[in-house]
C-alpha positions in Angstrom: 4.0 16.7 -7.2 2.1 15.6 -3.7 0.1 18.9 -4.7 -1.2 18.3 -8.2 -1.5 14.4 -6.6 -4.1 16.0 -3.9 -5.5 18.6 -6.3 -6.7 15.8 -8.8 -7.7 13.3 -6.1 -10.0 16.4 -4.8 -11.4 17.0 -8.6 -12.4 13.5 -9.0 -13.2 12.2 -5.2 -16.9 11.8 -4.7 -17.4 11.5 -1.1 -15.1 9.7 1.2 -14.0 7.5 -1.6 -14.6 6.7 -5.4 -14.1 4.2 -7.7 -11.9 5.5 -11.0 -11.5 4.3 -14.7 -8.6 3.4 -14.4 -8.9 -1.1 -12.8 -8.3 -1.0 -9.3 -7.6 2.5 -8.5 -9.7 4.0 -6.1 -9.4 7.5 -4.5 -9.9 8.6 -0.6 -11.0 12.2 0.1 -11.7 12.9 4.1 -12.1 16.3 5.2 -13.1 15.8 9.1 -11.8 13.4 11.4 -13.4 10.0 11.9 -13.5 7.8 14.6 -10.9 4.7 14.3 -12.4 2.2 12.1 -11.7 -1.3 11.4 -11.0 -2.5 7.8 -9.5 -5.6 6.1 -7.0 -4.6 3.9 -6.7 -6.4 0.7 -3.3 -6.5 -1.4 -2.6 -2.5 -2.1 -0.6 0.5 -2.7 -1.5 3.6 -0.7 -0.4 6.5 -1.8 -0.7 9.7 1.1 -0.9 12.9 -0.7 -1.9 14.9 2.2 -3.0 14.2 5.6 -1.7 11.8 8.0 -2.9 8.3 8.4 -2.1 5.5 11.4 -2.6 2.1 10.2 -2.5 -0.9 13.3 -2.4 -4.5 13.2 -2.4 -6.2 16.3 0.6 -4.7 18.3 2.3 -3.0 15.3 1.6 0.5 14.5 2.6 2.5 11.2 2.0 6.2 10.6 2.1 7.0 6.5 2.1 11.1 5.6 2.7 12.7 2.8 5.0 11.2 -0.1 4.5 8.3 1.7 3.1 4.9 0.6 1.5 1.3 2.7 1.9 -1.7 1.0 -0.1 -4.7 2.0 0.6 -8.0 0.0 -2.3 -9.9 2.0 -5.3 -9.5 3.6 -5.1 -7.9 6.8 -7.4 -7.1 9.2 -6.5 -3.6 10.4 -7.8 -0.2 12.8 -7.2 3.3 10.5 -7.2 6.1 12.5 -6.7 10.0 10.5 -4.5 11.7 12.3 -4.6 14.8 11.0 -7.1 15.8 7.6 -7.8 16.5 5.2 -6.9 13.2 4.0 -5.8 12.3 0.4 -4.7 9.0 -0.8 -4.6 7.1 -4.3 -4.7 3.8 -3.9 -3.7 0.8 -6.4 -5.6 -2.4 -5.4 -3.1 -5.3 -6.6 -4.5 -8.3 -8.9 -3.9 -11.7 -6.4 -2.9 -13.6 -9.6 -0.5 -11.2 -11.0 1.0 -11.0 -7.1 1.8 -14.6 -7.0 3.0 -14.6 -10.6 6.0 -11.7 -9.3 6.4 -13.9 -6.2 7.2 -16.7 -7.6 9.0 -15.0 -10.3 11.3 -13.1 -7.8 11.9 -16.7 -6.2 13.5 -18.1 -8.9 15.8 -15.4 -9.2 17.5 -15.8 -5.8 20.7 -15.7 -6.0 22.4 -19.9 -5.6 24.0 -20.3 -2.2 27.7 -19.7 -2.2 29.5 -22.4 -3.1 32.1 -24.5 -1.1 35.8 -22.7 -0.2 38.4 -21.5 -3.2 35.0 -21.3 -5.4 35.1 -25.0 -6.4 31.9 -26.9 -6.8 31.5 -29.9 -4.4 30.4 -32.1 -7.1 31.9 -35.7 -7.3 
């Protein structure tokens, strides 16, 4: 699957990255390494289908490789360093008002604290 993932990022990747038809997806081809570079992430889904890729903000580090995925719910400034190419990676910018909609929407769904001993409510 990561295969046919790289092979059609490679058929439709102009350069280091393109713009698709499909809203908010946007593909990264690299074939030769690149000097660490500083980016602000915006909301996202990164999806690695080949390559390896370190991602640092401030003092935490992650390293996302193959069949792997970054998710960033905010904007975050950030160094990328390619640790090993050629890099391939689909990646699913996130709509800020749709976001907040599923935040708040998973908020209201947390579960009710327990409630008081022998399952009784403490209502009087």
């Amino acid at each position: 699957m990561l295969d046919r993932l790289a092979a059609a990022i490679d058929r439709h990747c102009v350069g280091l990255g393109t713009d698709t038809a499909v809203p908010r997806l946007f593909l990264v081809s690299v074939e030769e390494p690149i000097e660490p570079t500083d980016l602000l992430y915006e909301p996202m889904i990164c999806f690695v289908a080949g390559g390896t890729k370190r991602t640092t903000a401030g003092e935490l580090s992650q390293v996302a490789r193959p069949g792997e995925m970054l998710l960033t719910t905010i904007d975050l400034p950030v160094t990328i360093e390619l640790e090993q190419v050629p890099y391939r990676s689909a990646v699913l910018h996130i709509d800020d008002q749709a976001l907040t909609e599923m935040l708040v929407e998973m908020d209201d769904t947390t579960p009710a604290a327990p409630s008081s001993a022998g399952g009784r409510s403490a209502r009087r």
